[in-house]
FIFIDREN-85465 format. One line per 10 residues: for each residue y negated, x, z of C-alpha. Coordinates in steps of 0.25 Angstrom, whole numbers, plus 5000, padded with zeros to 4 digits. Example, Ala and Ser with C-alpha at 12.3 -4.5 7.8 and 13.67 -1.06 7.14 Angstrom:
! residues 2
5018/5049/5031; 5004/5055/5029
***
This chain:
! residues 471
4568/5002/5348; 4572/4988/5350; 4580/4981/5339; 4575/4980/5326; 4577/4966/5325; 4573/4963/5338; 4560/4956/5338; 4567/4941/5341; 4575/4946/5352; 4570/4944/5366
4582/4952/5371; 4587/4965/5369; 4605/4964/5363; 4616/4964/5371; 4621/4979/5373; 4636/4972/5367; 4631/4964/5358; 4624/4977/5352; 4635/4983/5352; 4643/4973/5347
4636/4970/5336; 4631/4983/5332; 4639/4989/5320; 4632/5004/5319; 4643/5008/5324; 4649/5006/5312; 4639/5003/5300; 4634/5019/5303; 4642/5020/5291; 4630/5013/5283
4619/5022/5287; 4618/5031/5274; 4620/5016/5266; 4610/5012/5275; 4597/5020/5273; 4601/5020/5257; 4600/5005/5258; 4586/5007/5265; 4579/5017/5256; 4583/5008/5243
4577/4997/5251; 4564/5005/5257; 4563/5008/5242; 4563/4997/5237; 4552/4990/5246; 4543/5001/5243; 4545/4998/5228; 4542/4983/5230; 4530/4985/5238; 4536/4979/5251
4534/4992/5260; 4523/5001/5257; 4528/5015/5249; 4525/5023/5260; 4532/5018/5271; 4544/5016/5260; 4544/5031/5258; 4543/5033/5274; 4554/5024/5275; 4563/5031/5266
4559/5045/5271; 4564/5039/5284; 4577/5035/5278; 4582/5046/5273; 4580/5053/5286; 4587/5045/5293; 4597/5045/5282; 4597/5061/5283; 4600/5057/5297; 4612/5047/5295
4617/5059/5286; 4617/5071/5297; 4621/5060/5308; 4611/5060/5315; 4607/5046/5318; 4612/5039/5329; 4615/5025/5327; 4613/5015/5338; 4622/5003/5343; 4607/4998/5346
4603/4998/5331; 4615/4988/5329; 4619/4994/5315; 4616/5004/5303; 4604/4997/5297; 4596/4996/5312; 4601/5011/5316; 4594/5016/5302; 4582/5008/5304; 4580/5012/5317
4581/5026/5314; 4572/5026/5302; 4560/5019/5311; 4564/5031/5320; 4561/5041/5310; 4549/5034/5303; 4544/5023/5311; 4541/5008/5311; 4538/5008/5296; 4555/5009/5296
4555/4995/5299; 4550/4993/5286; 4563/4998/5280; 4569/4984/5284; 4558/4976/5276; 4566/4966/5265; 4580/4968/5269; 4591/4964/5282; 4602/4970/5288; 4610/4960/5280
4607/4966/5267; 4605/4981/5272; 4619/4981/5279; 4625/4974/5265; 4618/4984/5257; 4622/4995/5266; 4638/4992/5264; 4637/4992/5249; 4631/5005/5248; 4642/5011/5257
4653/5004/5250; 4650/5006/5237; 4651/5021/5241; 4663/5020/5247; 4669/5014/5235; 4666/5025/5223; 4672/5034/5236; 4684/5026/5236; 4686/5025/5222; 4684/5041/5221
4697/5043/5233; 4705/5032/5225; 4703/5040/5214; 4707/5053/5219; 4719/5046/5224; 4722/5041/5210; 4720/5057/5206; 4729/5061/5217; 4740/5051/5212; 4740/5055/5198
4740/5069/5200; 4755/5065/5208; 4759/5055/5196; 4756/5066/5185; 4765/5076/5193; 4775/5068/5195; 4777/5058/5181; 4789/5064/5181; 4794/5063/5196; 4804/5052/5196
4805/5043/5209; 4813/5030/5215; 4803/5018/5211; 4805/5008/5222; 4804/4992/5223; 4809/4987/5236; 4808/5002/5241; 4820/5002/5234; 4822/5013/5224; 4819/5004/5209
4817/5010/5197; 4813/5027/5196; 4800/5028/5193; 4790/5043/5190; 4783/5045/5203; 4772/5046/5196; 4773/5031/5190; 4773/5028/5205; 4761/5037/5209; 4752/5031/5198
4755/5017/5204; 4747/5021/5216; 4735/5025/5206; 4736/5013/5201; 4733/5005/5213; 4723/5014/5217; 4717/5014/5204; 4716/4997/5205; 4710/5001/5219; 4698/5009/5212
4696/4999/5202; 4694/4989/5214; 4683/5000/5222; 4676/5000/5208; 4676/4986/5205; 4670/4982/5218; 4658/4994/5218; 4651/4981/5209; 4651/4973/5222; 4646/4982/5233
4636/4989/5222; 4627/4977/5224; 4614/4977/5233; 4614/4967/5244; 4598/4973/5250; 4588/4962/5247; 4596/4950/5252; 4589/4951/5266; 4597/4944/5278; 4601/4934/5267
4590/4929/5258; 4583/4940/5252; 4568/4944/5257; 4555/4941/5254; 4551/4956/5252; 4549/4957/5236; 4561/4968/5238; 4568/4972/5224; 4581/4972/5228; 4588/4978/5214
4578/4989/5215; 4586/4993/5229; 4599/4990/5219; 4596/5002/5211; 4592/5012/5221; 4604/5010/5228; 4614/5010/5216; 4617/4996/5216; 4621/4988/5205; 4616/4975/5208
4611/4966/5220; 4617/4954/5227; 4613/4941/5220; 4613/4934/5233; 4605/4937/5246; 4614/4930/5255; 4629/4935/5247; 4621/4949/5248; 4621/4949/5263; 4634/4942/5267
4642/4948/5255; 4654/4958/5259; 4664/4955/5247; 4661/4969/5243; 4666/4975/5257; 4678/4964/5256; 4682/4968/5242; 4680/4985/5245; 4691/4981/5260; 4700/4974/5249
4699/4986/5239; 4700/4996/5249; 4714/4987/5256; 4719/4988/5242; 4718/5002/5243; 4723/5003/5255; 4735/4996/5252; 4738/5006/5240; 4736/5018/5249; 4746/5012/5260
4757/5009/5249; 4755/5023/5244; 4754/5027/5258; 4768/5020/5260; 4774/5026/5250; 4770/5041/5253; 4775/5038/5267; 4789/5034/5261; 4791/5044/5248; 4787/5058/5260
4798/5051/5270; 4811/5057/5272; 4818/5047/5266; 4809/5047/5251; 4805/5062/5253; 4798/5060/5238; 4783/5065/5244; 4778/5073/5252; 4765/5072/5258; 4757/5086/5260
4756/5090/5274; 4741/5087/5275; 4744/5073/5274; 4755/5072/5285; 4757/5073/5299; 4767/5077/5309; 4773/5071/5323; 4771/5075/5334; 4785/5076/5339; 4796/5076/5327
4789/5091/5319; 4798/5087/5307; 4788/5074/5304; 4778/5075/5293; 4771/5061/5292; 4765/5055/5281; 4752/5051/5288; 4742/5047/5280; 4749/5038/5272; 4754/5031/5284
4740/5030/5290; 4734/5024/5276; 4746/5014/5277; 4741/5011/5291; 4725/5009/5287; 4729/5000/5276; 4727/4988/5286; 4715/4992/5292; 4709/4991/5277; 4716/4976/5276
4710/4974/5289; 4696/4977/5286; 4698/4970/5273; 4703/4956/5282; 4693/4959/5293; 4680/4957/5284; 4685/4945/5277; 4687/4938/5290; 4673/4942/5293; 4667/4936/5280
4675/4925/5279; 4667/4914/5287; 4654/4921/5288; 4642/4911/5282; 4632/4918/5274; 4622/4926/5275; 4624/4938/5286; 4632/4936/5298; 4634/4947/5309; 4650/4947/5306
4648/4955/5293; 4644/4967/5302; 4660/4967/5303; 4660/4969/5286; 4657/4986/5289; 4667/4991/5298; 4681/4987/5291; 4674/4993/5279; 4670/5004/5284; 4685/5007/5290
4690/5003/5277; 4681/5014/5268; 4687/5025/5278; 4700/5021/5279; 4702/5021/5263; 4693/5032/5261; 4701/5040/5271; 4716/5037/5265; 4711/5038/5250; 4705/5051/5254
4718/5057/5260; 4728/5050/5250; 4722/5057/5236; 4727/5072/5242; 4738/5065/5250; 4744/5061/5236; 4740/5074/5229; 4748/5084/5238; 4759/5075/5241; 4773/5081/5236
4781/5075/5226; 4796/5077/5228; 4800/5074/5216; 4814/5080/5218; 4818/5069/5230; 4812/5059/5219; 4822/5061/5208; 4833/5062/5218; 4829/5048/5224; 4829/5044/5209
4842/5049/5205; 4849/5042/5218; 4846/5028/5215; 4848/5015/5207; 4834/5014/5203; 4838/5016/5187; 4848/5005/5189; 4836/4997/5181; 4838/5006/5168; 4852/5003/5168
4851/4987/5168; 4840/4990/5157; 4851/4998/5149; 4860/4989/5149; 4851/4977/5144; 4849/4987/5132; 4863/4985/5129; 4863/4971/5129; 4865/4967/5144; 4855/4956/5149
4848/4962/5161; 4855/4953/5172; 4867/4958/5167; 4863/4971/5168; 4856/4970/5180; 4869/4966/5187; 4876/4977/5180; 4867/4988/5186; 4870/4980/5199; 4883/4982/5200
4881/4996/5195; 4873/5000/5208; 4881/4994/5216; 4892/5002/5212; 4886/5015/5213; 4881/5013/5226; 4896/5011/5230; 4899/5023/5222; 4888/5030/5228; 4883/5033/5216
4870/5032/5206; 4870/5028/5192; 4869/5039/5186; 4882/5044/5195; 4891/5034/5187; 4899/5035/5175; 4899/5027/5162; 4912/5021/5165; 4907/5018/5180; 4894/5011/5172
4904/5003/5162; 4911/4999/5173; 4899/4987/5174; 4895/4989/5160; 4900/4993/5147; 4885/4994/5143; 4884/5007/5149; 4884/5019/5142; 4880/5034/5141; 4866/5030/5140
4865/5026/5155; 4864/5039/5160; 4851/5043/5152; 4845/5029/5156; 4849/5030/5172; 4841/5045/5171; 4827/5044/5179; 4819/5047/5169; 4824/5038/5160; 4822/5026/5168
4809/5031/5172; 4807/5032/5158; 4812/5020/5152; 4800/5012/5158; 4789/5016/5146; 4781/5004/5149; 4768/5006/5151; 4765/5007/5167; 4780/5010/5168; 4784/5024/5173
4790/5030/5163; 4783/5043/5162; 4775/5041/5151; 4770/5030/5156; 4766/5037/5170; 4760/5048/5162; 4751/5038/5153; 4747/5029/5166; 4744/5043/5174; 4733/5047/5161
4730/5032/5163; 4727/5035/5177; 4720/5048/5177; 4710/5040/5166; 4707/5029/5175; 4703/5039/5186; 4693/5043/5175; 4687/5031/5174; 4686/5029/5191; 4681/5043/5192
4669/5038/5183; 4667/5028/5191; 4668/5036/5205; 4656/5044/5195; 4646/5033/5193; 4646/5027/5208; 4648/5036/5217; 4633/5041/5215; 4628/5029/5215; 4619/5029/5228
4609/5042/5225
***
């Protein structure tokens, strides 16, 4: 069969430039989109008196065996056919005849390849909402073993202020919860039906384009023919989210790498999450943390790459949006596969809770506490603050922590000092003292863990009402 479009071409394509610009090889991935889009569309023409009923229920018989056939892989898409929305059409004139080019009536690639790429983003959203929430899960569960596990808080990577281990944990579900909030947010964007703006200025086919709205799940359609056909905010914004995400997975991914290192030894990572070397037996490497580090920039980059695509292009269509799919494509698969890795990465990891408190109880990191006691007995904070300086520094002369020092050592910089110290330098207590709300005193951690678990209610309602919304 010649092209489809072929009728104004004297000459047959240029074997490269077929290839070149042919993108099945990569918009395959839109086949299932693809035939959903068409039989809302068929649908609709049969409704509105533009293709006869017969031929719209032939059309749709037809359809939906060559989408049983995209399902058991058993097409075979062509480099011939150029791209997903040729290959199908081709295909279903195969399986029922000419009156498949009818299918086509009232709509352009421009709109059918736009409308194609919102139904399979919006999927992939509630998808990713669903793994970001299991990490969430997967977090929690940590935290509320651990709201009593006491570990160096850092600024610097130098050891601060000792903070629960769970305060640092719910941190995480935090950003990933901001992360969610983003996914949901932006499902009102791609949730909108581009099919009915043509190539760019509509058609002159009476079609009823919110009637394809409500078949497909839609909430609302593009106001604008032209913005409906050249829009790819909705991919821009998802690549941003999903770099977001990214990001918060390589910091996590960082820090897992450095707490199961030698060095930290505060976690350990179960063995169905490592590696070993090839030569040196004693290695057990942290892998996938360090690979999701690495795929971080290939998100930046797919994020970079279509906003340099879009930002010159005139409206309406141009042939360089063909490059909008494949970044997004390689961005779905890369988050979905560290997110889904992470949520029972984070679960079976092993928390050392005992080289924890031994990192606490060999540090300055309550050197804070004692500045704060003595401005309670009267000393203005710079004062005290130079005090504690100087008391630092002698214990590291002395080889010595705080808590190792007499009270006469201590009254040697201030006569301030008393019994009292010794209680107020203990972990706990300077964990406790901050009873500030987002602070990690523990009950503080244990309120913002029941505030954490609620908000995953309300996502998992959410996940509930979308993730069914094509039938």
């Amino acid at each position: 069969m010649s092209k489809l479009w072929g009728g104004r071409f004297t000459k047959g394509t240029n074997k490269l430039v077929e290839e070149y610009t042919a993108s099945i090889g990569f918009d395959k991935l839109l086949a299932e989109e693809d035939v959903q889009g068409s039989l809302a569309h068929v649908t609709m023409l049969g409704k509105c008196g533009i293709l006869p009923l017969e031929d719209v229920e032939t059309i749709k018989d037809g359809l939906n065996k060559v989408l049983h056939k995209v399902r058991a892989g058993e097409i075979v898409f062509s480099v011939a056919d150029e791209d997903i929305h040729m290959n199908i059409e081709k295909n279903l004139i195969e399986e029922i005849g000419p009156v498949g080019g009818k299918l086509h009536t009232g709509r352009s690639r421009n709109d059918q390849v736009a409308t194609d790429m919102h139904l399979y983003l919006r999927n992939r959203v509630v998808e990713l909402v669903a793994l970001l929430h299991e990490l969430q899960e997967s977090l929690i569960g940590q935290a509320k073993d651990n709201v009593e596990t006491i570990v160096p808080g850092y600024t610097h990577l130098q050891r601060a202020q000792p903070i629960l281990f769970a305060h640092h944990l719910l941190a995480y579900v935090s950003m990933f919860r901001r992360d969610a909030e983003r996914l949901m947010d932006s499902y009102k964007r791609i949730n909108v039906l581009p099919l009915g703006a043509g190539a760019l200025a509509g058609t002159t086919f009476p079609i009823d384009r919110h009637f394809v709205a409500e078949q497909l799940g839609f909430d609302s359609v593009y106001e604008n023919s032209l913005d409906a056909v050249s829009d790819r905010d909705f991919i821009v914004e998802f690549l941003a989210n999903a770099a977001l995400v990214m990001t918060h997975l390589s910091r996590l991914s960082e820090e897992l790498v450095l707490w199961s290192s030698t060095e930290f030894s505060f976690v350990e990572l179960d063995d169905a999450f490592c590696t070993g070397s090839s030569i040196m037996p004693q290695k057990k490497n942290p892998d996938v943390p360090e690979l999701v580090r690495g795929k971080t920039g290939r998100v930046y980059g797919n994020l970079i790459g279509l906003l340099t695509v879009l930002k010159s292009l005139p409206l309406a269509y141009n042939k360089d949006m063909q490059e909008d799919k494949e970044g997004m494509f390689d961005t779905v698969a890369t988050l979905t596969g560290a997110l889904q890795l992470f949520a029972p990465m984070i679960s079976t990891m092993k928390v050392n809770k005992v080289r924890m408190r031994e990192a606490v109880n060999t540090d300055f990191s309550n050197a804070t506490d004692i500045a704060d006691f003595l401005v309670g007995k009267g000393l203005p904070f710079r004062q005290a603050h130079e005090v504690i300086g100087k008391t630092v520094l002698y214990c590291i002369n002395e080889g010595k922590f705080l808590l190792d020092l007499t009270l006469e050592e201590f009254n040697q910089f201030s006569p301030l000092f008393d019994e009292q110290i010794y209680a107020v330098l203990q972990p706990e207590a300077v964990v406790n003292a901050r009873n500030v709300y987002g602070g990690t005193a523990s009950v503080q951690v244990i309120a913002a863990t029941q505030r954490a678990e609620a908000a995953l209610n309300d996502t998992s309602e959410w996940i509930a009402q979308h993730v069914n919304t094509i039938g």
